[in-house]
C-alpha positions in Angstrom: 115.8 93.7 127.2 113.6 90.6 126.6 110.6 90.0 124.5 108.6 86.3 125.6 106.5 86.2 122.5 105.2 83.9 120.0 105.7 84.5 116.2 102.6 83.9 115.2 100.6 86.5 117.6 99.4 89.4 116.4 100.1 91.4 119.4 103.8 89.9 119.5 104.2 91.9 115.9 102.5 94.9 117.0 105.4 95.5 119.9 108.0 93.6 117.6 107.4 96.6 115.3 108.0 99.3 117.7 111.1 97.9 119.0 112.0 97.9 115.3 111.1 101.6 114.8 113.3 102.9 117.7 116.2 100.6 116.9 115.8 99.0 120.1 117.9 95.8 120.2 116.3 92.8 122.6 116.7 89.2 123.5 113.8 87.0 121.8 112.3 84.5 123.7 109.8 82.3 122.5 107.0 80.7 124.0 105.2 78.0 122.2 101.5 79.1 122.3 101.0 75.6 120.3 102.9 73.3 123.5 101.4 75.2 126.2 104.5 77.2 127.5 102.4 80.0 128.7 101.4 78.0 131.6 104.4 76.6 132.7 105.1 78.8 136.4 108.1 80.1 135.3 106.2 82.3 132.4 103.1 82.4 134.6 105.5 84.6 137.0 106.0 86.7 134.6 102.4 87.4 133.6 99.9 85.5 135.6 97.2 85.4 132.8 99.6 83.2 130.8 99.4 85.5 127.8 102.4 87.0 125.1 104.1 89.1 124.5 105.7 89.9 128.0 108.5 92.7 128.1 111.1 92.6 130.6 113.5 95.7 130.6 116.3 95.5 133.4 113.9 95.4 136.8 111.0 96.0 134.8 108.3 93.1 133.6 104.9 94.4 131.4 102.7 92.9 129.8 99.9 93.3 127.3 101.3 95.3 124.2 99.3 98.1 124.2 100.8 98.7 127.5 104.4 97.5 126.6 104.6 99.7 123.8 103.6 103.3 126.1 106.6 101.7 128.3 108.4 101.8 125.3 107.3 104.8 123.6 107.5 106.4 127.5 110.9 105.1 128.4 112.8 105.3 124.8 111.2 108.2 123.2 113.2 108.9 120.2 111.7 108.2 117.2 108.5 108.7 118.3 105.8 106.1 117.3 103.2 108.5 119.0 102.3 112.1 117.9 104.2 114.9 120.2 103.2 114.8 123.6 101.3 118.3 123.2 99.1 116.7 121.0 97.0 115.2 123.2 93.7 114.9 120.6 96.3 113.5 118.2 97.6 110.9 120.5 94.2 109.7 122.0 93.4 109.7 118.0 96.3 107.2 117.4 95.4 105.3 120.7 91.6 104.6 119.6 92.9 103.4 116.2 95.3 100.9 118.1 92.5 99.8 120.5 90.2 99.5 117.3 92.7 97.5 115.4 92.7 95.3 118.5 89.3 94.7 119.2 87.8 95.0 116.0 90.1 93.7 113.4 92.6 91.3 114.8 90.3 88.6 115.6 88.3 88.6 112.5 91.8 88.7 110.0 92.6 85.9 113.1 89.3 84.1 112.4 90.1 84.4 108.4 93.8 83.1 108.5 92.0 80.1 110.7 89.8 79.5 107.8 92.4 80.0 104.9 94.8 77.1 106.8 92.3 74.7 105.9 91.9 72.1 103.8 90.3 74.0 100.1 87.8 71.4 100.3 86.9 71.8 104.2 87.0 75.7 103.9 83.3 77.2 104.3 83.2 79.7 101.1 80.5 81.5 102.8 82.0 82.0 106.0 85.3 83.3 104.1 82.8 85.5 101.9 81.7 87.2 105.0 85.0 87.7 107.0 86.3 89.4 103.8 83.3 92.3 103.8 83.6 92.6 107.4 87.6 93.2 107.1 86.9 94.9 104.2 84.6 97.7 105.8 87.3 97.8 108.5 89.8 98.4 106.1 87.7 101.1 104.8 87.0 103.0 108.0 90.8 102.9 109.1 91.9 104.3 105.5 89.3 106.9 106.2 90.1 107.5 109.5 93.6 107.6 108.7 93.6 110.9 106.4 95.8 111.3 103.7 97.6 107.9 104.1 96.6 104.6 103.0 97.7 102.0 105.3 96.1 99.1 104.2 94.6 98.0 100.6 91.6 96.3 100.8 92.8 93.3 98.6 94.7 91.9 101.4 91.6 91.2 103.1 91.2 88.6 99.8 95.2 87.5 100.2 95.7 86.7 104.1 96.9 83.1 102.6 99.2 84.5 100.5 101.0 85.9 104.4 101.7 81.9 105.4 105.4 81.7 105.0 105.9 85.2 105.9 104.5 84.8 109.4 106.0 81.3 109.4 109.3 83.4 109.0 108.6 85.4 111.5 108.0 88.9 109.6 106.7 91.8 111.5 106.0 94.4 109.3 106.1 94.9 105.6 107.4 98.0 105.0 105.5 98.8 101.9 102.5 99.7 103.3 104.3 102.3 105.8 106.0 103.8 103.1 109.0 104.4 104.3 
């Protein structure tokens, strides 16, 4: 199994995650987002919109992680990621939080990591002020939505610079806000 993906993207870590939850071992292959890789032809066959991560499993190429990870969760079902399969309002549940982080959150915590990499003095204080309430309502609406678990704590909306070096690294997934 091969993972094209770049470190950095949040979508990368969301399928880098679930191959760590089912112990799934796989080749990684980077493509520098930064240099342009995704349009060389050799990726583009792989995914002709030139976007990571890209899964290929034997015969099998997908694309787009919400998609690669129901391959995965489809094709390597143990542990689970996904409720049981007859709880079909509990799984659409967990697939409109995943479809929610995606459009809803990821940009704007993308938009506030953009901001943080700056320069202090070329940072707009307002703009930062602003991206923090909106990720901070977010943050509230999936620890409500979420029940009895808190998954996120709204003070990382106020420490995304803090993350740097741990996405620098590579890091997918800190494990202290799973709990487990």
């Amino acid at each position: 199994m091969k993972l094209y993906d770049f470190p950095p993207c949040p979508f990368g870590q969301k399928v880098r995650i679930v191959l760590a939850e089912k112990g799934l071992a796989y080749e990684f292959v980077q493509v520098d987002l930064s240099q342009g890789e995704q349009r060389r032809p050799e990726f583009l066959r792989l995914n002709p919109f030139g976007r990571v991560p890209v899964l290929v499993d034997e015969e099998t190429t997908i694309y787009d992680s919400t998609i690669i990870n129901e391959y995965l969760e489809d094709e390597y079902p143990e542990p689970p990621v996904l409720p049981a399969i007859g709880s079909s309002a509990q799984r659409a549940r967990a697939r409109s939080l995943e479809d929610f982080a995606d459009t809803s959150f990821t940009l704007q915590v993308g938009q506030l990591i953009g901001e943080m990499g700056k320069a202090e003095s070329d940072r707009d204080q307002g703009r930062i002020q602003r991206m923090q309430r909106s990720i901070e309502r977010v943050l509230d609406y999936l620890n409500h939505e979420s029940g009895q678990c808190r998954c996120v704590d709204k003070a990382d909306a106020r420490t995304v610079e803090h993350s740097k070096p741990a996405r620098r690294n590579g890091a997918v997934c800190d494990r202290s806000l799973t709990g487990r």
